[in-house]
N, C-alpha and C positions, 0 to 999 in steps of 0.2 A: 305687801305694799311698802310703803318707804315714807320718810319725812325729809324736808326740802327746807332750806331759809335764804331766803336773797335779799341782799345791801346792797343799794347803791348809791353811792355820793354819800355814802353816811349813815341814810335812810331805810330801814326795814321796808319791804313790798307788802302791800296786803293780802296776798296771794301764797305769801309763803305758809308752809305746813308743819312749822319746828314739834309738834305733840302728835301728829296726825296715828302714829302706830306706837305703841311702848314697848320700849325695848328695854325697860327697868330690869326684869329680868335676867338680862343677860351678864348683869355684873360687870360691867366691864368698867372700865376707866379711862382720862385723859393723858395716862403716863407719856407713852410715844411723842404725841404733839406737846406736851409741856419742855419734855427735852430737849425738842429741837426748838423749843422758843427760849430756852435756857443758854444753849449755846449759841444761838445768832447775838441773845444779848451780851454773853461773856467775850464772844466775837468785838459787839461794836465799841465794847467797854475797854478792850485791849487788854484784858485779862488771859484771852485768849489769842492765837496765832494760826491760823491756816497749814503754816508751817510747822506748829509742834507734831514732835514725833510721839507716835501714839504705842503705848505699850499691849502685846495681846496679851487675855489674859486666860487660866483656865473657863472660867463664866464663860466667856463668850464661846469657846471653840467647845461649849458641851452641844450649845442649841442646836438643831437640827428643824427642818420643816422651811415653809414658803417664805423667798426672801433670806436667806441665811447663803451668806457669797461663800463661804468657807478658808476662814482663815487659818494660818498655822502658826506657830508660836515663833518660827525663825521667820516670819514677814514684817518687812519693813511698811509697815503708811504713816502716812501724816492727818494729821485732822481734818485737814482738804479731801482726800481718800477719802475717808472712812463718812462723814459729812455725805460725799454726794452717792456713797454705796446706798448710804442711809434714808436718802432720800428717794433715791430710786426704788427701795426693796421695800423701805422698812421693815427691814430683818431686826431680830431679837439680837443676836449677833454684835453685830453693828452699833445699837440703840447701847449695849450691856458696855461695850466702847468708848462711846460717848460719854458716858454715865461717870464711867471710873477715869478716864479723863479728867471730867470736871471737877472730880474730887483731888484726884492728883495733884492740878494746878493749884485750887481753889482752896482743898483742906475743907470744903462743905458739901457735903452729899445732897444728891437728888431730893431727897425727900423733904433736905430744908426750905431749897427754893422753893417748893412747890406748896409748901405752908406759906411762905414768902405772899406768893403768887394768887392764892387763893384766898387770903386776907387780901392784899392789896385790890386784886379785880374784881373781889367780892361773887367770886366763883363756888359754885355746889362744894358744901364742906366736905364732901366724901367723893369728890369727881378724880382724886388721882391718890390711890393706896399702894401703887406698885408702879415698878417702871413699864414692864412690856402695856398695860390698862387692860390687863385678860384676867378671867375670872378665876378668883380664888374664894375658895370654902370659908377663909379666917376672918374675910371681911366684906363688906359690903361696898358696894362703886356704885355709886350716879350722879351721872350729869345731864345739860341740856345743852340743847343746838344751841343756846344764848350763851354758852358758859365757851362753847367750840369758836364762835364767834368773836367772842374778847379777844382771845390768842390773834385769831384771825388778823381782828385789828392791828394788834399790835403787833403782828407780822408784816405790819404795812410801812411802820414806823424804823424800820431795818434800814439797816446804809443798805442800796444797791447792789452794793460790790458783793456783798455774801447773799443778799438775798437772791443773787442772779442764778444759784447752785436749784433754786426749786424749778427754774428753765429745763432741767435737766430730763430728757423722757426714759435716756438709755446709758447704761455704764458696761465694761468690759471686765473682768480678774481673772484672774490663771485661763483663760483661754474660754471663758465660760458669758455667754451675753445677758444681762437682766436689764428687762424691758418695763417702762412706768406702762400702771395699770390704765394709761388713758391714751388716744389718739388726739388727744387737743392739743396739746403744746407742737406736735410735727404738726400740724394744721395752721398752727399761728391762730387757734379761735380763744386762748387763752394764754396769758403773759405765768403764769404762778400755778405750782396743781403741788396740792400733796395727801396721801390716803394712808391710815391705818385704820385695821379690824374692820367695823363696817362705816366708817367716814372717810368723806371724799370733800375735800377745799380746794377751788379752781378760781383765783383771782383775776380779772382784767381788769388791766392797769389804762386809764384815762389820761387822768396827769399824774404830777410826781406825788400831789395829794390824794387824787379822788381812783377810789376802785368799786368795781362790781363785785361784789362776793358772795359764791356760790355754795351752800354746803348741802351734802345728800345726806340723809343715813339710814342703810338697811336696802342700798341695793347690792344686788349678787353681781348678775355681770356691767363687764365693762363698758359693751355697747351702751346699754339701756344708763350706766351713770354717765357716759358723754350726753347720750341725748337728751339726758333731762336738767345737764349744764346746759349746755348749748341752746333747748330752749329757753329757757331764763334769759340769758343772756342777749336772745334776739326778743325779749317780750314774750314770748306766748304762754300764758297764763296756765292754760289747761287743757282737755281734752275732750271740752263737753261737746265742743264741736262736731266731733268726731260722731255722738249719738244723738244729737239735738236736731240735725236734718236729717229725719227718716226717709231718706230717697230712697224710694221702689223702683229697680230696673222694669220688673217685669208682676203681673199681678193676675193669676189665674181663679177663677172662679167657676170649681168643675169637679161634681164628685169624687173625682179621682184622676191624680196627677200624679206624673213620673219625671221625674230626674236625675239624668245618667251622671256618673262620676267616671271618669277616665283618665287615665294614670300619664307617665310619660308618652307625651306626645311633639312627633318632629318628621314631616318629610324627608331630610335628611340632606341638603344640598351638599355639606360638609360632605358628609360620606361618598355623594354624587362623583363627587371629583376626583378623591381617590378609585373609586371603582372606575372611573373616566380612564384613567392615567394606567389601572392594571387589563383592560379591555374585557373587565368582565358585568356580566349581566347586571343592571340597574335601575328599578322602578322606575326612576320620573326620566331615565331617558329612554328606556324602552317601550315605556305605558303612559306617560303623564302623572300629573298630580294628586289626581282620579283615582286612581288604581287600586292604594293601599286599603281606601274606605269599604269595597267594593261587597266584600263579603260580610260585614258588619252593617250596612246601609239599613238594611231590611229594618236591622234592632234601632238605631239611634236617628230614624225615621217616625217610628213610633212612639218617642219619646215627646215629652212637654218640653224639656229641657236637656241638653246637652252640654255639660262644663269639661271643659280638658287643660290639661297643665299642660303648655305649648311652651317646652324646653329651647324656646330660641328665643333670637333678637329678630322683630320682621326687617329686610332691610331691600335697597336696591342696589346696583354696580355703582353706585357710588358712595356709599358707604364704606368706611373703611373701619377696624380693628386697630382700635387701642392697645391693644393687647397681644397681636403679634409678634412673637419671638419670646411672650414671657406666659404663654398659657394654650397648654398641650390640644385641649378641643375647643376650636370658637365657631359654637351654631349659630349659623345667619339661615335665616330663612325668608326666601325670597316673596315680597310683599304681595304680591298683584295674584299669582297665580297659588299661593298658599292660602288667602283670603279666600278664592274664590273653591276651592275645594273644601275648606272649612264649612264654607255655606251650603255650601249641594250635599255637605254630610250630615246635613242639620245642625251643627255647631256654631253657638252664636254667643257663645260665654266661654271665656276663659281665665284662667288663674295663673300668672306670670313670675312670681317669686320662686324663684328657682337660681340653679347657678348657669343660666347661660344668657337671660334675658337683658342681662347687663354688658354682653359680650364685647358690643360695638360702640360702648361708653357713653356719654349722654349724648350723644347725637342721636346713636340707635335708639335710645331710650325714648327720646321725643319722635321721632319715625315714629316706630312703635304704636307711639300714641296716639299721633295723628291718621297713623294708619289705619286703627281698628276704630276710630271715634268715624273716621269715612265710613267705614263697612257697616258701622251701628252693629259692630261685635262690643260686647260688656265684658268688662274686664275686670279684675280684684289683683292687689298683692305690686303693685309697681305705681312709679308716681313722679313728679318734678320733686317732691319733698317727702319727710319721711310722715306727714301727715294724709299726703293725698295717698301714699303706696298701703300706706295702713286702712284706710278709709271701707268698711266691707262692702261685699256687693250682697244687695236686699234681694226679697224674691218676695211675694204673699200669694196665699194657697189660702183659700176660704176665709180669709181674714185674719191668718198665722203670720209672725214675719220668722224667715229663714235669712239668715244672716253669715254670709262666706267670708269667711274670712282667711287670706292668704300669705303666708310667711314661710319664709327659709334661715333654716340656724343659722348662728351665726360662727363664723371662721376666722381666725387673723388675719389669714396670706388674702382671705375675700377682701376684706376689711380696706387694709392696708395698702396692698397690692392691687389687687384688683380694681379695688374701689366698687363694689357691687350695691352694697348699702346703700338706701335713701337714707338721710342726715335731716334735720330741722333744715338744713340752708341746700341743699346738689341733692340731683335724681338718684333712682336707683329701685331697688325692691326691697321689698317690706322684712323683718328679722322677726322671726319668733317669739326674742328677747325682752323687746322693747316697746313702743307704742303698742301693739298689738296686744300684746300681754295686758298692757293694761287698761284697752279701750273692750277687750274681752271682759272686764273685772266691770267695767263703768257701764257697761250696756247692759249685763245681767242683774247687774243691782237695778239700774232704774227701769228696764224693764225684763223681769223675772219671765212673761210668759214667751220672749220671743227664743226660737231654736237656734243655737249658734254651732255653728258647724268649722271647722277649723283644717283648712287645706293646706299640711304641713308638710314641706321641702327638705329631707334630710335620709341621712343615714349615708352608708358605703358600698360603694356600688358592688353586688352581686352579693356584699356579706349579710348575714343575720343583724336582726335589731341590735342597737349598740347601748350601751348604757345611759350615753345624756338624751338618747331619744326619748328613753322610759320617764328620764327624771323631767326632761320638759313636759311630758305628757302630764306627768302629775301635775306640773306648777297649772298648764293649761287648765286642766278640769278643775283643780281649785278655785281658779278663777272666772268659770262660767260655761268651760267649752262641755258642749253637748253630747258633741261626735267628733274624733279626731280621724282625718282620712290623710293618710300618710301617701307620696311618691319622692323617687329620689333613686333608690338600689337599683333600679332595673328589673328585681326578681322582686317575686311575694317575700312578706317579713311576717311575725309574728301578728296576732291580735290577741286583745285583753278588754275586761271589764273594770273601769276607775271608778268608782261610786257613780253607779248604774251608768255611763260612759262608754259608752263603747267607744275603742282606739284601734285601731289597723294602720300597724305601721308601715305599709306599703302595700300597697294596688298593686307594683311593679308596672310594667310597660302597656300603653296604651296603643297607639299607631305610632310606634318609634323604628325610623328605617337606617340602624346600624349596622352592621355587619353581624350581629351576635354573635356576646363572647361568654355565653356559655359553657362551653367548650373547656377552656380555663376556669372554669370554677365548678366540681363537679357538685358541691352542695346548695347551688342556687336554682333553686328550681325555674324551667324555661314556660313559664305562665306568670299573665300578668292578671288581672281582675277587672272587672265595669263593676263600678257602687252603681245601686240602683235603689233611687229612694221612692218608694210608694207611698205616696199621701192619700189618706181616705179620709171622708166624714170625721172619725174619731180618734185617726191613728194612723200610725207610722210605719214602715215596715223596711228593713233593710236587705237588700238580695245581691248576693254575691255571684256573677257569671264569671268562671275562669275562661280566661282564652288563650290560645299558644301563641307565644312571643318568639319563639327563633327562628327567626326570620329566613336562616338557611332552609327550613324545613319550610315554610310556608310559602316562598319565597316571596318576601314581603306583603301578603294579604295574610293578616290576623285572622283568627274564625275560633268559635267557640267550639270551645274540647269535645274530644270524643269520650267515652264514660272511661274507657282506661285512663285516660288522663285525667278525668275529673276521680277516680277514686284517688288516684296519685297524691292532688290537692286534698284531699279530704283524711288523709292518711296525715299530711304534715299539717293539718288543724285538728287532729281529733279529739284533743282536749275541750274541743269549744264547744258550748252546749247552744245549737242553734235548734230554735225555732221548727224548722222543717229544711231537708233535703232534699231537694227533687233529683231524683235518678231515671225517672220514669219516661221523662219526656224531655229533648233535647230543645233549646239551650239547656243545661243542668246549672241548678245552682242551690246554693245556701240561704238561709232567709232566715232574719232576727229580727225581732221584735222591739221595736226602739221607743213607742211611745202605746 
């Protein structure tokens, strides 16, 4: 978790969290931000010059690591340079620049002012021992969000004219782009941002006295520190909202209930058209809508429940792509008659964070929405804001609550470009990262017995598990998740156990009618999975059905394997120690043991 403090007009918020996690430990310091509050002052004092030529020195061009632009000794900048490299990276680099600068002009070293500076604002007597504020063995560092704060203020007290350099989100050198760790200043949701180590300060400015000021400390990504500015700054206090209305979609009371999980799922209209245009054979225009369920009906007929991740945006002919011309697949999936084969397949739940749900930009979003609230299909993982896309979907099974929760990693080019993300203010789907992450943390705490299940949107299409898959999965299960069911690859991915957690990081393909491109990837295996969750009287049980996904072979009717293929699957799991394996009687599948 993290700690938060918000000012405004002067005023501390009651709501702020300055002690909430301790990070004493980490040794660190105020160094970074004291320097740049040293030089705005030697700036306004005229001590300093924008235009002083700044000399490199060996220090600086030893550093190496995040934020270090890389200078050379025959480079000419100015303290304007090197100031707004500074600002953008906070490179060590840079900062070691500055430093010896100040002493150059000035004939007094960093370390005076900052004895200066912490007598005067009556800041933490050990909050700044070094320049970079990163831990060292010789001495001890700590400070407080009150002590980060001060500076703040008096970062407000800056002439404009320099203070205009923290506006800055991106800078260019030797041909090389460094990007500020926030999307709020290109947004215009914040006038002021600047981050080193694990601090994030985002000012908006009112009048030329009064600001709101934001400080974070101890978030990792970026996403999740915009969103938890950006709430502040629009009011929203917290996130208990989020667990405090225990709405139940659905509420079964029956000694035994089943819940299908299904993986990517998509008619496929996009692909329709291409196969229109090459005159070759094509599900929904040769068969209808109907068709692709046809051989699966039997199983997800029998089901209590059926969830599937519906890799599109619903839309109609008048809908149009935002995104045309800057994004290579855009799934629309056509409203009326995809609804209504959803239904006749028993599917009446879906999970939408994903990367295509966003496709047709908030107009689709709100279709979308409108459209399955018509159908009285329940949804998870998309929203008007980033509170409603987080928001999970409930279920209760003998007086258990199952709680779905739906998120897709987060991307820059999504981010940015795309605009896919739901934000505290514009629609979108739910991140991994953020709300989620920590409404996963708030609902286990305050209620320990409900199951939280976690329907996660990632990975690379056709390749094996990737690394920040694994490391979300950890942050995930630390924070509450029960079970994490992965789609996104196309193909099966690994599975693991997280402190008794089970994680499978991909299902692979559920009813997904692409062309398969298997073919091209000879080590992705062409089977996708149905989770299938068996609830009884006292337990849980998890059953894995493979089924074939390449669709040239099936010719778009999925059906579950024959035992060659299911040994296939079981060959690229065999490390996994399940429960029981049925070979005996087809559908075949794997079965673990969850609760």
């Amino acid at each position: 978790m993290y700690n938060y403090l918000v000012q405004k007009n002067g005023a501390l918020l009651p709501h702020s969290k300055p002690q909430y996690v301790d990070f004493s430990d980490q040794n660190e310091g105020l160094g970074p931000l004291l320097v740049l509050y040293v030089v705005y002052k030697l700036l306004d004092e005229r001590k300093l010059s924008l235009d002083d030529s700044v000399e490199i020195t060996e220090m600086a061009l030893q550093e190496r690591g995040r934020g270090v632009v890389g200078y050379a000794l025959h480079d000419k900048v100015n303290l304007l340079q090197v100031l707004m490299h500074y600002k953008v990276t906070a490179g060590v680099d840079s900062l070691f620049l500055l430093a010896q600068h100040v002493y150059n002009k000035t004939q007094k070293r960093m370390s005076h002012y900052f004895e200066e500076l912490i007598k005067k604002h009556n800041l933490s007597p050990n909050s700044a021992k070094n320049l970079s504020g990163k831990k060292n063995s010789k001495f001890i560092q700590q400070y407080t969000l009150n002590d980060v704060l001060k500076i703040a203020e008096l970062m407000t007290q800056i002439n404009p004219f320099y203070l205009q350099i923290l506006t800055l989100s991106k800078i260019a050198y030797k041909a090389r782009n460094f990007l500020s760790p926030t999307f709020l200043l290109d947004q215009g949701k914040v006038n002021y941002f600047f981050s080193f180590l694990n601090i994030s300060i985002a000012w908006q400015k009112h009048t030329s006295s009064d600001f709101t000021i934001v400080i974070t400390q101890g978030i990792e990504s970026s996403f999740q520190q915009d969103s938890v500015i950006e709430r502040h700054l629009l009011g929203h206090e917290g996130l208990d909202r989020l667990i405090s209305d225990l709405n139940v979609v659905t509420t079964l009371k029956q000694d035994r209930a089943i819940v299908n999980i299904i993986g990517d799922t998509y008619l496929g209209e996009y692909y329709t058209e291409r196969r229109r245009k090459r005159k070759v054979f094509d599900p929904l225009l040769n068969h209808g809508y109907d068709y692709s369920f046809e051989k699966l009906n039997f199983f997800l007929n029998a089901a209590d429940i059926n969830l599937a991740n519906h890799e599109a945006c619903f839309v109609n002919n008048q809908i149009q792509s935002p995104l045309v011309g800057l994004k290579k697949f855009i799934l629309g999936a056509q409203d009326v008659p995809t609804v209504n084969a959803l239904k006749k397949a028993n599917i009446h739940y879906l999970c939408l964070a994903n990367n295509h749900t966003a496709d047709f930009g908030a107009v689709g979003i709100t279709h979308t929405l409108k459209t399955l609230q018509n159908a009285q299909i329940h949804y998870v993982g998309v929203g008007e804001n980033e509170f409603e896309a987080c928001t999970p979907m409930r279920i209760q099974i003998n007086g258990r609550i199952i709680s779905f929760y739906s998120g897709y990693w987060h991307r820059a080019t999504n981010e940015k470009i795309f605009k896919f993300y739901a934000t505290p203010s514009s629609s979108g789907v739910a991140t991994l990262e953020s709300v989620l992450y920590e409404a996963v943390a708030l609902e286990k705490q305050k209620y320990p017995s409900h199951f939280i299940v976690v329907l996660a949107h990632w990975g690379v299409d056709f390749l094996p598990t990737q690394a920040y898959q694994k490391i979300l999965a950890n942050r995930l299960v630390q924070q509450g998740a029960d079970l994490i069911l992965g789609h996104g690859a196309h193909t099966l991915q690994s599975m693991e156990t997280i402190q008794d957690s089970t994680v499978i990081y991909s299902l692979g393909n559920g009813i997904f009618n692409s062309d398969g491109e298997y073919d091209g990837y000879p080590d992705a295996l062409p089977f996708g999975m149905i989770a299938q969750l068996i609830f009884e009287k006292d337990s849980l049980n998890l059953r894995l059905l493979p089924i074939q996904s390449n669709n040239r072979e099936t010719m778009w009717q999925p059906d579950f394997v024959q035992l060659d293929d299911f040994n296939q699957v079981a060959d690229y799991y065999g490390d996994i120690d399940f429960n029981a394996i049925n070979r005996a009687q087809w559908p075949y599948y794997f079965e673990k043991k969850i609760l």
